[in-house]
C-alpha positions in Angstrom: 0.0 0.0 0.0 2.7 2.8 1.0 4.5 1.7 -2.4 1.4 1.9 -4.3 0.9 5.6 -2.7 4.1 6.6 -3.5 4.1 5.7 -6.6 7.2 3.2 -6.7 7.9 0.2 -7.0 8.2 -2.5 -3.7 11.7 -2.6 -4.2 12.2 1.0 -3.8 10.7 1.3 -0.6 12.9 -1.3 0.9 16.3 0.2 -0.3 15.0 2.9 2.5 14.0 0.2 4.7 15.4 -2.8 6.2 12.3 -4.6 6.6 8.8 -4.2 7.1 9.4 -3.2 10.9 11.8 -0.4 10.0 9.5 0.9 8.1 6.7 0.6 10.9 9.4 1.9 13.1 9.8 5.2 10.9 6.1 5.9 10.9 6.0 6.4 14.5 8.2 8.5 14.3 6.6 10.3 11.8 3.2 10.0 13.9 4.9 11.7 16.8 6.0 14.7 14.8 2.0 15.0 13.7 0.1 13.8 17.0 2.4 14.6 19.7 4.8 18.1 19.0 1.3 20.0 18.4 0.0 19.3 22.3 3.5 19.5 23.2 3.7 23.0 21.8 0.1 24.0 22.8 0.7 22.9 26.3 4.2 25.5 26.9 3.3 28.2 28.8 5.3 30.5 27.0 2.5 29.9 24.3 -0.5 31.4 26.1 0.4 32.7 29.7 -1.2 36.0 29.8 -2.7 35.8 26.5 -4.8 32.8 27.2 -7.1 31.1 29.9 -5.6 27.5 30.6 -8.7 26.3 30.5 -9.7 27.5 27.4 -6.0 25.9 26.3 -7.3 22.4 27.9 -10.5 22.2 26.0 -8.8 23.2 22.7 -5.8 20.9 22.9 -8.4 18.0 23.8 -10.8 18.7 21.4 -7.6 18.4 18.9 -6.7 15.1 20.0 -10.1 13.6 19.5 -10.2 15.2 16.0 -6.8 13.9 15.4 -7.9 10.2 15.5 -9.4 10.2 12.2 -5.6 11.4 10.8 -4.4 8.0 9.3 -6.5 5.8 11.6 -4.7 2.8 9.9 -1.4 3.2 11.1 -2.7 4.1 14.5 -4.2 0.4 14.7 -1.1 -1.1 12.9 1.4 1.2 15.7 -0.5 0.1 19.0 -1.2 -3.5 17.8 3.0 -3.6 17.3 3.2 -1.8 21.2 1.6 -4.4 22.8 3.4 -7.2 20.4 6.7 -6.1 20.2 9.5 -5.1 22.3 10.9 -2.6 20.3 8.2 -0.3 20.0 8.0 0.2 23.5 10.9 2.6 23.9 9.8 5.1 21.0 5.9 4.9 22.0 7.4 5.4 25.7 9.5 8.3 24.5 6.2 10.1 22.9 4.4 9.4 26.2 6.9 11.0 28.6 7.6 14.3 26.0 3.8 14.9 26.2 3.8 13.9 30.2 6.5 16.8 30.9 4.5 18.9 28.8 1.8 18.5 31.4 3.9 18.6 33.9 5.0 22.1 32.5 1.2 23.4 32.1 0.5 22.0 35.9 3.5 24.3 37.5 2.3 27.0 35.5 -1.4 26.7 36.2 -0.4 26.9 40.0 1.7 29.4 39.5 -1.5 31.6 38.3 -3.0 30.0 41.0 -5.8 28.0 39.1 -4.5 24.6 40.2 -7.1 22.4 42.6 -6.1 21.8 45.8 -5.3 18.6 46.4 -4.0 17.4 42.5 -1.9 14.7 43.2 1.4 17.0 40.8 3.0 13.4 40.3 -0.4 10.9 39.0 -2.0 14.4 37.2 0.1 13.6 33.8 -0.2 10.4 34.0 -4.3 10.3 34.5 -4.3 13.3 32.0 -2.6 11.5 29.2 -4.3 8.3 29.9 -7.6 9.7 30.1 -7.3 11.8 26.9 -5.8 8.8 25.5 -8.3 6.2 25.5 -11.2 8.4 25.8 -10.3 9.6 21.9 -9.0 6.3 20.5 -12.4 4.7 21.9 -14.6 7.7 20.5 -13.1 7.4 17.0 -13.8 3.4 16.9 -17.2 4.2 17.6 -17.6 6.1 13.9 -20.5 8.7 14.7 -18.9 12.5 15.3 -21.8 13.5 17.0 -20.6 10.8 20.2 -16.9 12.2 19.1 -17.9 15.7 19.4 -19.8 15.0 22.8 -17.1 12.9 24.1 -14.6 15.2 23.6 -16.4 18.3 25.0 -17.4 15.7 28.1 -13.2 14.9 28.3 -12.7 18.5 28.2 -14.7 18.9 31.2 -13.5 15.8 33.5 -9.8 17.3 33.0 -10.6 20.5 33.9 -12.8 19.6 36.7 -9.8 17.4 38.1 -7.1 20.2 37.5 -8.8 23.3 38.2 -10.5 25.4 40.9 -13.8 26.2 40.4 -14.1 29.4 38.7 -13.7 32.4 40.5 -11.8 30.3 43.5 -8.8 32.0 42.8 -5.9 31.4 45.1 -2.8 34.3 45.0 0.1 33.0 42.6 3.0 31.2 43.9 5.9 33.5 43.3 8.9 30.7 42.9 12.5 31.2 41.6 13.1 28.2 39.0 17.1 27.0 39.4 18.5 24.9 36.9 
């Protein structure tokens, strides 16, 4: 199929690739760069503090990973069914997992820092039930093939993360001035 898309023979593709594996290999990494550096970027805080509300940020970036499913829903299947089957792919998939988890680590301090945060997030579990959530909650929307329940689930995603990470509106705390040391 990727030969017959890009117009070459089945030869040419593997005198890029090693085997069928490399080539599954390389479209991870190629699935990162598309999936991944966008919530990566949108999560910095040098992207939208002052400009933006972070929850206004959380309900875009979330609503962009469920609308990202339908990109090359194929390879998605192909990528996970090869993370749970072969060793290899658990170190890159791994890799994705933990750039986006620092990312939320990232948006958490800075959240606090504007004093926003809910008392009592657990800082250390927070990207990890974040990711998670946001995960599985768009990969099992998509499979369901009706954007109406895509839509709704994202906008109902949207709203369990924020209700986790955030004080209620107008519960505003003063910031927490901190000096950051490398």
């Amino acid at each position: 199929m990727i030969a017959e898309r890009a117009e070459v023979a089945v030869g040419t593709v593997y005198n890029h690739f090693v085997d069928k594996r490399a080539l599954i290999l390389e479209l991870l990494a190629e699935t990162d760069r598309e999936h991944a550096d966008p919530v990566v970027a949108g999560l910095d805080p040098a992207t939208w503090r002052g400009r933006r509300d972070p929850r206004e940020i959380t309900r875009a970036l979330i609503d962009a990973i469920f609308h990202g499913q339908s990109r090359q829903p194929g390879i998605q299947r192909i990528l996970w069914a090869r993370y749970f089957k072969d060793p290899d792919f658990e170190a890159p998939f791994e890799a994705v997992r933990a750039r986006i988890r620092r990312a939320i680590v990232e948006f958490v301090d800075a959240v606090d820092e504007q004093g926003l945060l809910r008392p009592g997030v657990d800082r250390e579990m927070a990207p990890f039930v974040i990711l998670n959530a946001v995960q599985w909650n768009a990969t099992q929307a998509y499979f369901r093939g009706d954007a109406r329940f895509l839509d709704a689930a994202a906008a109902a995603t949207a709203e369990m993360v924020a209700l986790y990470l955030f004080r209620a509106a107008g519960r505003r705390r003063a910031p927490v001035r901190t000096s950051r040391r490398g």
